[in-house]
Structure formats: C-alpha cells, structure tokens
N, C-alpha and C positions, 0 to 999 in steps of 0.2 A: 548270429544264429546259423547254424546248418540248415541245410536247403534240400529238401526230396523232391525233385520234380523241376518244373522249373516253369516260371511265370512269364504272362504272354508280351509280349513283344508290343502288344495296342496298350500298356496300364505301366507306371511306373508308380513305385510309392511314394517318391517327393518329399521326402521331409517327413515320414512315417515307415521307417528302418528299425524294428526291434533287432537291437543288440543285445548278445547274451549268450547262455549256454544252452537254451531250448533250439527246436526244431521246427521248421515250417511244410508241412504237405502242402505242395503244389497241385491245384486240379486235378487232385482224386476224381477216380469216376464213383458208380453209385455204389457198384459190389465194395470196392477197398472202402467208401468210406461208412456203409450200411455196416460193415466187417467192423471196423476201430471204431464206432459208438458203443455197439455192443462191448467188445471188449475193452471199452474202457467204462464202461457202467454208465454211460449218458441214455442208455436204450436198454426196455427188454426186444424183445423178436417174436411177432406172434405166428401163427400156426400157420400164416402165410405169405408168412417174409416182410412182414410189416413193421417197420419199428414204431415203437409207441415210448412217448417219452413223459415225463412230468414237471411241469412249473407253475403247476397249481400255485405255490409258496413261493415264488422268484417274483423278486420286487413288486410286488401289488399295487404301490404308488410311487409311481414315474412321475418323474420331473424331467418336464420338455425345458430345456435350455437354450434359447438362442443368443450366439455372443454375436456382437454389434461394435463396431470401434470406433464410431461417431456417439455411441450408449457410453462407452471404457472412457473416453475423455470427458461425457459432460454431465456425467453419474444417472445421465435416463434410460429408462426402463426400453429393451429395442423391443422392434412390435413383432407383432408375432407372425412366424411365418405364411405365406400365402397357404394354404388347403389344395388339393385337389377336389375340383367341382364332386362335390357329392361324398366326398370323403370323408369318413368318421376319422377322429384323434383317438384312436382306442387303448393306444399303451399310456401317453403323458395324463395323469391328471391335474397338471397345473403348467400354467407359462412363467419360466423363471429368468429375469435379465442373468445375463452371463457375461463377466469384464472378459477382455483379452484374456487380461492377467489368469485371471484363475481357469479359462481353457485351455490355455498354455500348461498351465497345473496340470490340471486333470489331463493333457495327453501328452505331459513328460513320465507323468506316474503309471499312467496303465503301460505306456510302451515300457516301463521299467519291471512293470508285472508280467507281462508276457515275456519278457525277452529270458526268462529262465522258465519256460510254459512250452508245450507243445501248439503250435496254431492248424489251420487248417485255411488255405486261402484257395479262390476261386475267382477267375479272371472271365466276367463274364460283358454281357453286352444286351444294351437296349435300342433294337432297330429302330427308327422315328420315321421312316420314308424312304423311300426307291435311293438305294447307295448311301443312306445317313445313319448314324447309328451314335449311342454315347455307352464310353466303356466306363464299366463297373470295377471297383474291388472290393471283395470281401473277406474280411480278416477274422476270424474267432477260434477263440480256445476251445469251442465244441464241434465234434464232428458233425455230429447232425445238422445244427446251421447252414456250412457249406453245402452237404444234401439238400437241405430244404430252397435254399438260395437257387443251387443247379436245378434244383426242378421249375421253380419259377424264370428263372432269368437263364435267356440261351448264351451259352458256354460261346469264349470271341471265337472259338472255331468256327461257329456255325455262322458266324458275319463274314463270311469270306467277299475280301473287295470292300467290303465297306468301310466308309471314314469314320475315323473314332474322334467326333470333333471335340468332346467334355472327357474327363478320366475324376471320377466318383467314388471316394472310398468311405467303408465302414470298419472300423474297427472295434469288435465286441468281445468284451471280456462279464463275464457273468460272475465270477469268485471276486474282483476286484472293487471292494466298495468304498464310494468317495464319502467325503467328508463335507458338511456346509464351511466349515474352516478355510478350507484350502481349495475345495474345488468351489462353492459358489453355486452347489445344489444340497435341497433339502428332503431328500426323500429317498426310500428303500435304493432305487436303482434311479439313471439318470440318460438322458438321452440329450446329447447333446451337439448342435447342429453350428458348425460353422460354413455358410452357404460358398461366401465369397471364396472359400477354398476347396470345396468341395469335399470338407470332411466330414463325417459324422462320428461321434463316440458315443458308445452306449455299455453301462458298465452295471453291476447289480441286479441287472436281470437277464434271463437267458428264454424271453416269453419272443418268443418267433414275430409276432405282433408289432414288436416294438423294432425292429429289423426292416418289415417292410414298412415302417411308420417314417422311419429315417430315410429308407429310399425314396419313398413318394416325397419326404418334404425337400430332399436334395433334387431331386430330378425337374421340380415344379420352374427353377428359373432358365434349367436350358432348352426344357421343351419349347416356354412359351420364348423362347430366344429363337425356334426354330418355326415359329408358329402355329405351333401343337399346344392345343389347349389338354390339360391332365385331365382323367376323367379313373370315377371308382366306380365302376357302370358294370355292364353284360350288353353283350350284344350276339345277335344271330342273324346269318346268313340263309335265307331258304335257300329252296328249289332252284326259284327262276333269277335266284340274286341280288333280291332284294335285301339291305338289310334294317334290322330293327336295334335303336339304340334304347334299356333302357336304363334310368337314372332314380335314383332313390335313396333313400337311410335304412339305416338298419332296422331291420324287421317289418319291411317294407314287401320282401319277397320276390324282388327283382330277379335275383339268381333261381329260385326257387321256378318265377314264370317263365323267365328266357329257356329254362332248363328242359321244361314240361312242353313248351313250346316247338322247341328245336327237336326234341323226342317225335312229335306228334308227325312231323317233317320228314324223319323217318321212317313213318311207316311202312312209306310204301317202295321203300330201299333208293329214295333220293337223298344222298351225300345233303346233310346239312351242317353247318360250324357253327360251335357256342365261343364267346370267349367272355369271361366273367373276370373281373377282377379290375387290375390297373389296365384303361385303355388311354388313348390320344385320339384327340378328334383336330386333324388338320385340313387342310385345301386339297388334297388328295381325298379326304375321306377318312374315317376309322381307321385307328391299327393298333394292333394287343400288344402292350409293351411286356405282357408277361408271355411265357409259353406254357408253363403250369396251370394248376388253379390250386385256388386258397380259397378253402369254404369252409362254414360250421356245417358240424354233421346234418342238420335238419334242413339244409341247403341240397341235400344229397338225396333226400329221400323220394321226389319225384324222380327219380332213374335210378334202375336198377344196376345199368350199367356204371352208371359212377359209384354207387354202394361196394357195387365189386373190383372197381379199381380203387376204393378206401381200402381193401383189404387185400393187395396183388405188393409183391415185391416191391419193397424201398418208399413205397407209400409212409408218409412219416403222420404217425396220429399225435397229438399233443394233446394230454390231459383226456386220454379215453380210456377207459376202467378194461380191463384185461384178465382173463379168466386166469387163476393162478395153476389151475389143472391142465386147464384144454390150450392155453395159450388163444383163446379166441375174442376179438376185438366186440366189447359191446357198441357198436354206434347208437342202438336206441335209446340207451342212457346216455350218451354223450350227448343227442341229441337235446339234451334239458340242461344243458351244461353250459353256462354263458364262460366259461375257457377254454372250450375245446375248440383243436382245431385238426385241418385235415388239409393238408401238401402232397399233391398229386405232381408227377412230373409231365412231359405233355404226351397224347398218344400220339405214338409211330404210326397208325393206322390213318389218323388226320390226312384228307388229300390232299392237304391246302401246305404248302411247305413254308408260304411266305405270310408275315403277321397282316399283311393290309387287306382291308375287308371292303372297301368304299366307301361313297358316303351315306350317310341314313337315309332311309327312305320315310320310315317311320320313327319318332321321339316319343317314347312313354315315357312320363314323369309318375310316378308312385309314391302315393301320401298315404298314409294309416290316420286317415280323420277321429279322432276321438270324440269329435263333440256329434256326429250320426249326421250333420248336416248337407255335407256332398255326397253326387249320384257316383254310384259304380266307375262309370268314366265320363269322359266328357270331351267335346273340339276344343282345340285353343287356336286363336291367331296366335302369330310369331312373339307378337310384343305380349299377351299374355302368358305364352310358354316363357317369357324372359323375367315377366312379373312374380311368377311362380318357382323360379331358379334365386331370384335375388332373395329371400327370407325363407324365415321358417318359425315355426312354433316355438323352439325353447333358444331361440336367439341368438342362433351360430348358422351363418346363412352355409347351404348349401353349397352356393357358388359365392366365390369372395368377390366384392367387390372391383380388385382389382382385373379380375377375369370377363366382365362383362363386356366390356369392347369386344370381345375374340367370341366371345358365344353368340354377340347382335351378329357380327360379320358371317359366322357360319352359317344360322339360320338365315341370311339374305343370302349366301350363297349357296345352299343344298336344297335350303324350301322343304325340309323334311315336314310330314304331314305330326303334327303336334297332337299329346291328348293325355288329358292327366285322369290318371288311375288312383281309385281311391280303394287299398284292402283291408280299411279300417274297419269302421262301424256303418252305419245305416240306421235309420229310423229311431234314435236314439243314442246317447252318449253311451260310451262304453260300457258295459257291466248292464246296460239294458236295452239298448238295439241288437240289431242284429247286425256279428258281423259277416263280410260276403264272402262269403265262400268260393277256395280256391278254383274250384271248377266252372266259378260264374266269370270270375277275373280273366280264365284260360278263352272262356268260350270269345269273351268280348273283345278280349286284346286278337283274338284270331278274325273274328268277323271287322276289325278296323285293320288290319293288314291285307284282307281276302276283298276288300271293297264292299262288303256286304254294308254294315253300317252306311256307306255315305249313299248307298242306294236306296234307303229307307227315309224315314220320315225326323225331322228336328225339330225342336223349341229351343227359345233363348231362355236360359234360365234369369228368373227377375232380379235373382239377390246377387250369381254373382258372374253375369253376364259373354258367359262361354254355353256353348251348345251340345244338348244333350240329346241320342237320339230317342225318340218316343215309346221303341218298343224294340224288343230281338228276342225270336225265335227261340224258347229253350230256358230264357231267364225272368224272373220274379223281377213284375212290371215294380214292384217297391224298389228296386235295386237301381232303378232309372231314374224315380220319383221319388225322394225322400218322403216330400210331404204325406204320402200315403203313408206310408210305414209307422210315421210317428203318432205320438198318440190322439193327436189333435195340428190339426194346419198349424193351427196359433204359434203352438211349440214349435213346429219345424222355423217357421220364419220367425222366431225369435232366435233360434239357435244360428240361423245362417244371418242375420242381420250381426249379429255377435261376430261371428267371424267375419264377416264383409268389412265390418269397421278397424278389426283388430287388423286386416291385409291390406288395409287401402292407409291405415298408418303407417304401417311396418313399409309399404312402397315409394310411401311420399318422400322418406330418404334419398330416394336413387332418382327421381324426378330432374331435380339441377344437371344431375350428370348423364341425364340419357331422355331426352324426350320420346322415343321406343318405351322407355318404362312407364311415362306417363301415361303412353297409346293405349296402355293395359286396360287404363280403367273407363267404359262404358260411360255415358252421359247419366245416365237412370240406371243402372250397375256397376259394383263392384268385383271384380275379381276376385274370388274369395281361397286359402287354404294357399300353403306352400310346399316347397318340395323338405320334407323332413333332413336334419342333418345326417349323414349317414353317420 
C-alpha cells in the first residue's frame, strides 16, 4: 500500500502489513482528518465545527470473540476476557469461542479488504506511570475513528522519553462483514480479541464503542503486568489535592457527580481536574489512561462548560440529530438516546500536563438500589468496600475475580476513606419510592470529602452493617433512613432483609479465596447491595 505520512518509530505492525493498491494516512492531525471525514461522507459539520456522525444501524449485535489456542486444540469454549473493574461490555452482546484457525480467517480476509481501501492510522500511546507507557495502533477505514482515537489516546509524541514496553493494535474495518462459516462469529459485526498477540479486529460495525471495548480488553493484561489495576471510573482532584475515586455502572451517575463536583471547586477560581473514563489505579496512585473524554450527552449536562465543548471544533458527536437548516447539534435529544455518544479531545487549558493524579483519598462506590432499601450513602470498612466490588445485582461482577488481590492490596495500601452511594430509589422500590435527587447525592458526596459527615453523629445499620450518618444539614432525614420513607418499618426490613440474604450469598463465593471478603460480613449484619455492572 502507499504511505502518506509516516508511522512512529515506538509501534511496528508485526505481522499486520495490508498490501495492495489502497493508501494509508499516517498521523493526521485533527483539521486534515475532521477535512477527509467530511469529504468523504463519514461526517456532516455542524455550525460549529463539530462533526456529527451516524451508526445508529452499524452492527447492533456484536459478537465478542476471544480466540484461545489451548480452546483450538481441545475444542473448549476460552473464557472470557477479564473486564475492567466497573466496566460495562457495551458493544459485544455475546462471548463467542474463537479457533486459531478461523482468526487467522478473519485477519487474512479484512487485511485483503483494506489493502485496496484507504486507511487512516494513528500511533498513539498509553502513559502507566513515571517513564512507562504502552504503545497503541490504530488502523481504520474511517477517518473519524483515528479522530476520535487521537482525542482519547495521547499521540507517542506527547510520551517523549518514555518506554513503550507492549505495542497494541486495532484493526477496524466497518464495510467488511464476516461470515459464521469462515470466520467463527455469528453476528451483524464482530470484535475479536487475540490477547496473547496483542491484536484486536473489529469488523461490521463502525460504532466508536466497540473501539474502545477492544482497547480496554487488550490493555487489561499489561497494565496488571505492570501493577496497574484498570479501572472505568472518574475521578477529581480538588483544591488542596486531594483526590476522589469514583466507581460505578451505568446510570449510576458517577461522571454526572465527579463532573458537578469538580464544577463546584471551581468556583472560586481554584484549578480543579476531572478525568472520567478509562483510569489505572497503581502504587503510585491514580492515572488517566485516556486524555479525552467519552461521555453520553446526559453525562454533559451538569457543566456548561463541556456542553460547549460538545459543540467546539473537531468535537466528534455520534448518533446526535443535527438541524438540517441551521446545522446545529441537538444534545437535549441526544440526551434520551442510549447511542449517542460525545468524543471530546483533551483541553489545552488543563494545568496538569502529566496523567498521574495520586492516590484516593476518598472511594465512592455508586449503586442505583432499585428495591428503596439503602440509605443515600453510607461508611464502609475496607473489606466491605471489597464485598461490594466483588458482585452485583444482575450477575457480571463489577470487579472480576481475578482483580481482587490488586484492589485488597491497594485499599491496605492507600487506606482511602470508603462509602457507598446509593442514586437509586429510597423509601420504596422503584416506580414508588422516592428517587434521591441529584443535589442530595452532590451535597453528601461533598460533606464526606469536606470531613463534615465524620464530624457528626452514626448508627450501625442492623440489616446490613456499614454506618450511616444520622442526620446532614440540608438533606431529607428519609434519605438517611429508609425505614422512614417507607410505608411501614415492616416493609423496609423486609425489603433490606431481601437484599442482606441475596449479598451475603452472592459473597460467600469469594470467601475460600479472600478472608478480607469474609471480614465483610458483621456477626448480626449483613453487608447489603453491590456495585452495579457498569
């Protein structure tokens, strides 16, 4: 293939060489490649430089494929890749065994598809720690991708000095659809993960999702080779430096409170840092492995200042309705839109040049209780911050099993102040308690960082034996106290005895392999509610 530009010097392709009569852009920056989406119809352009794209319709069901070569020889099914703690699987919906053979297939056939294609590659880089870093590539037939990639992932420029100990490729072709026949996946589009080589292929869909789905599952074994546990979190920096990790699932509103949080910090014109998204949490401390953010719109809407950088130059919208007159970006409809998405590159104004942030000082964990039977927040000792990491309500733990060791070690070594957040329901299961409103979450998560909370008054709660404080300034004592809220006691403690039982089964699994996770659970209490899957 011809060659525009020319690729970095930290990333080789190894065995992933499209030959042909197509062409590859090297390391466009944002203007040439924001220029050749449009012009090649992957993008309109709205009234403020924003490209807006569509894949509403692009492979709607992903097939995550892990191939395995201990699975190819003895015809079993390989398991499924680790997670990043708190990470949702948003693009695959299903885990498919994958032989050698037919990934061999499928990435002798797509490099035969591109290689009379135009690509678009980007040689970029994931800092891990002081001098460490692991380099990226990324290969696709659409411009916008490499865009969206460079805004998330720092260009190996910007690693100057640093060792590029892993070299991590993706190869995405969206027009090229496989076949169960030959390739060994059964679905619209297919995502397919060979760890041990560090490749990824992802073909049939062109959904931005399913991109950084592949990098988190690729990246998962050399961070914790590096002792960096993955993490799909937000985290802030105040004033005085402290910072706040927090962790949660989707629709949980993590991004939403670190956002509103980190806002409020600026009031008074002190420098605060958010970083949302793919983090590491190692023996150093915290570090954003992204430089961008990747948010859904309704993630945006506590700050105005990211609303207007949704709509600022090279901002890449995906799947957000677009005035055909005015060229102007609706986010409030996007905002109800469970595809939309919003790729922000990182601000230049950020005073912080370098991703490491420290280590937590504070650990929110956020549940969306549906059954109304946990308070607003609550303390956790360590081992119950860890009992509440290991499950979840619809039975894809948050933090994988195999992650456990690395998250016990951190919390004995940072001692961050624990507390799980609940922005469900109250006083009743969904559809008839009350749920807590955003400004009660904001006010509580801020009085547990400001020390106010541990200055005031606690009880141990009976059913599921983490501590609640009594009362705060500002907030509806029901929101502390289930039992009030509900319609009768009786109900409340039938509702939390429900859950105590369903958390203290779901925990006894991990009991053999962690006495930490036994510590969870109280003599006359159980530990109740988990960290939702993101």
């Amino acid at each position: 293939m011809k060659q525009t530009g020319a690729p970095s010097d930290h990333s080789t392709l190894e065995g992933l060489d499209p030959a042909g009569t197509g062409r590859v852009f090297w390391n466009l920056g944002m203007a040439a490649l924001c220029e050749r989406a449009v012009a090649r119809g992957e993008a309109r352009l709205s009234t403020t430089g924003a490209l807006v794209v569509s894949t509403a319709q692009s492979g709607r069901e992903i097939s995550l494929a892990l191939v395995d070569d201990a699975a190819s020889e003895s015809g079993a099914a390989p398991a499924t890749p680790a997670p990043q703690a708190g990470k949702e699987a948003p693009a695959p919906n299903s885990v498919a065994p994958l032989t050698r053979t037919h990934f061999e297939a499928l990435k002798a056939d797509m490099l035969a598809y591109v290689g009379s294609r135009t690509l678009f590659g980007q040689d970029l880089s994931v800092e891990t720690g002081p001098g460490r870093g692991l380099a990226l590539r990324i290969l696709s037939e659409q411009a916008w991708h490499a865009l969206s990639m460079r805004h998330l992932i720092r260009p190996c420029a910007a690693a100057e000095g640093g060792e590029m100990a892993t070299r991590l490729t993706v190869l995405c072709a969206p027009g090229f659809r496989p076949t169960p026949e030959t390739h060994g996946v059964a679905a619209d589009g297919a995502l397919a993960l060979d760890p041990a080589n560090g490749l990824a292929l992802i073909a049939g869909t062109a959904r931005s999702e399913v991109i950084r789905a592949a990098l988190a599952h690729l990246l998962v074994g050399p961070l914790m080779e590096q002792k960096v546990l993955p993490l799909e979190a937000a985290a802030t920096t105040g004033p005085t430096g402290n910072v706040a990790l927090f962790l949660g699932g989707a629709g949980t509103g993590k991004s939403a409170l670190a956002g509103a949080l980190a806002n409020g910090l600026t009031d008074d014109g002190v420098s605060a840092r958010i970083a949302d998204g793919a983090l590491g949490w190692g023996e150093e401390g915290l570090i954003a492995l992204e430089a961008g953010a990747y948010a859904r719109p309704a993630d945006l809407a506590h700050s105005a200042e990211a609303a207007r950088a949704a709509r600022g130059f090279a901002a890449v919208l995906e799947n957000v309705a677009l005035d055909p007159a005015s060229r102007t970006p609706d986010l409030t409809e996007a905002a109800s839109t469970a595809a939309s998405r919003i790729i922000l590159p990182a601000d230049p104004s950020d005073g912080a040049p370098h991703p490491a942030m420290g280590p937590p000082a504070h650990l929110f964990l956020l549940v969306q209780d549906a059954s109304g039977a946990l308070p607003a927040i609550a303390r956790l000792n360590p081992a119950q911050a860890l009992g509440h990491c290991l499950s979840t309500t619809d039975g894809v733990p948050a933090l994988a099993e195999c992650h456990e060791p690395r998250l016990r070690r951190l919390l004995a070594q940072h001692a961050p102040s624990c507390w799980l957040v609940n922005t469900g329901w109250v006083g009743g299961a969904a559809g008839t308690g009350q749920r807590v409103p955003p400004d009660a979450s904001r006010r509580l998560v801020d009085a547990a960082q400001a020390g106010e909370l541990a200055s005031g008054e606690w009880r141990t709660d009976p059913h599921f034996g983490f501590e609640v404080p009594a009362a705060l300034e500002g907030v509806d004592p029901g929101l502390l106290d289930p039992a009030q809220a509900f319609a009768s006691h009786s109900d409340h403690g039938a509702a939390a005895r429900r859950l105590a039982r369903w958390f203290a089964a779901q925990l006894a699994r991990f009991e053999a392999a962690s006495g930490e996770a036994q510590g969870a659970q109280p003599e006359s209490a159980q530990p109740g509610m988990v960290l939702a899957a993101e």
